[in-house]
N, C-alpha and C positions, 0 to 999 in steps of 0.2 A: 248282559250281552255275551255271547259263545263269542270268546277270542279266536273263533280261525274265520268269524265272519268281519271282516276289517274293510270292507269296501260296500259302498252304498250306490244302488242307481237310484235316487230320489222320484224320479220318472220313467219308471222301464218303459212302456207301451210295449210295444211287441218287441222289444230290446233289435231292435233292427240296426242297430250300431255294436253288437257285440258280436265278435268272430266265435268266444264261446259263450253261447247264451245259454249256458246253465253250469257258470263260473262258481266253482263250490266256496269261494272265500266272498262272493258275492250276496249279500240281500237287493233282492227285485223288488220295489214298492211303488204304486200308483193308486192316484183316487179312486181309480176303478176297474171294475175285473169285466173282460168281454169277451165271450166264446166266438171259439169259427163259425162261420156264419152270419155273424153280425152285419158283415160290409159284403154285397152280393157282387160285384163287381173282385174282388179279393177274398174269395171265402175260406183258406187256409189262414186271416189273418186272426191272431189273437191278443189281447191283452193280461197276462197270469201269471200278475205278480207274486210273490210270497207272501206280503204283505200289504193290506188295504192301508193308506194313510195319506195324510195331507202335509206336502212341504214345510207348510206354513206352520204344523204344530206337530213335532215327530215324537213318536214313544220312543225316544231312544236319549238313551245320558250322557251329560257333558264326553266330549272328546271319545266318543265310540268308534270311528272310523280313520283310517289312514287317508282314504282315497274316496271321494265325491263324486258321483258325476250327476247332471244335470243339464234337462233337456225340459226345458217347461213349455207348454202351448206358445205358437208363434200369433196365433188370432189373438184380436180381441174379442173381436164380435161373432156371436154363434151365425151360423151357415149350413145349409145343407151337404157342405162337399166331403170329401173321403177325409181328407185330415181332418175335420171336425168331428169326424165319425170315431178316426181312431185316437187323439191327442187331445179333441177337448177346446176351451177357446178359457183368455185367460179373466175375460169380463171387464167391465167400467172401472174397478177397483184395481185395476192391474200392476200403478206404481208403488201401491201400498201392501199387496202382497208381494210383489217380485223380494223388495225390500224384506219383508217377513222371514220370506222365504231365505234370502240373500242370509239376513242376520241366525236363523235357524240351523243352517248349514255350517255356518260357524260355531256356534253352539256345540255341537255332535262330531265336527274334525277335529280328531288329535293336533296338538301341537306340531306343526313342521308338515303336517296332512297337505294333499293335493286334491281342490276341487279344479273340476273340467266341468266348464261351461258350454253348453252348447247351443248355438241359438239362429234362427235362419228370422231376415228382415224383411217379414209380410206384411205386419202390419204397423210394428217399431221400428224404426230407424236402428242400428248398433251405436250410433252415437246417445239415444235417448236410454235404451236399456242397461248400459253402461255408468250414464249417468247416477242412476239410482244409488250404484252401488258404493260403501263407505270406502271404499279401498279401488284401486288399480289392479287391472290384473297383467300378472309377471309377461308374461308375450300371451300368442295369440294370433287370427287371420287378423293383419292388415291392411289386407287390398281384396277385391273383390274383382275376379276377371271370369266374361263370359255370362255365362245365365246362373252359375251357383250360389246361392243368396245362403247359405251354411257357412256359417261362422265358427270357432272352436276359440276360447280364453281358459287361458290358464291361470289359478288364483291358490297360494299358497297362506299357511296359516302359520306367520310369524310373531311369534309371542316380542312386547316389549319388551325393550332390557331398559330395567330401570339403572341409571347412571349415578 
């Protein structure tokens, strides 16, 4: 791994959460790469990553990254609609790869590292999604007011201290 790349999107999509979406200490990775034009209704949108790969099984070694972020499919179920189009749906298996995914991510953040969660409540509750995971995360949204179902948790990577 190049040491000046210390920050992972595990899910870019069209990195539409990034003010610089072309963060040079960043690697951009998703399942899959999709040219403009794909979605006719948004035909400047794309997906193009750096990297093709899957959450749930990452080419990269223990503790590579300082900083996480993560933004996985809010479906389950596949749909004809634009967010299907551009983000994917996460399937029938979805407690058991979140979890994959969850423990994966761990794997590859440095010690003391910062994963950001990202996750909006379409088709899981945040109390169900949450659930999955082995650990609590440090804060995080709360409350939900109005129609924004965008969530943000923050999960840090604290080594035990043996006593």
């Amino acid at each position: 791994m190049n040491d000046n790349k210390f920050i992972l999107d595990a899910c870019c999509g069209g990195r539409q959460i990034w003010f610089q979406k072309k963060q040079k200490n960043t690697i951009f990775m998703d399942i899959h790469q999709v040219s403009k034009g794909h979605i006719e209704l948004q035909p400047n949108w794309s997906c193009e990553p750096d990297i093709i790969g899957d959450y749930r099984n990452m080419p990269f070694k223990d503790k590579s990254f300082k900083l996480i972020v993560w933004d996985i499919p809010h479906k389950i179920k596949e749909d004809k609609s634009i967010i299907e189009k551009k983000y994917g749906h996460l399937g029938e298996d979805w407690k058991q790869d979140t979890l994959k995914g969850f423990n994966e991510i761990m794997r590859i953040l440095d010690d003391y590292g910062v994963l950001e969660f990202k996750f909006a409540d379409i088709s899981i509750s945040i109390k169900e999604i949450l659930s999955i995971f082995p650990q609590k995360p440090l804060f995080g949204t709360v409350t939900k007011k109005g129609v924004n179902k965008t969530y943000w948790f923050c999960f840090m990577k604290i080594p035990e201290v043996k006593e």
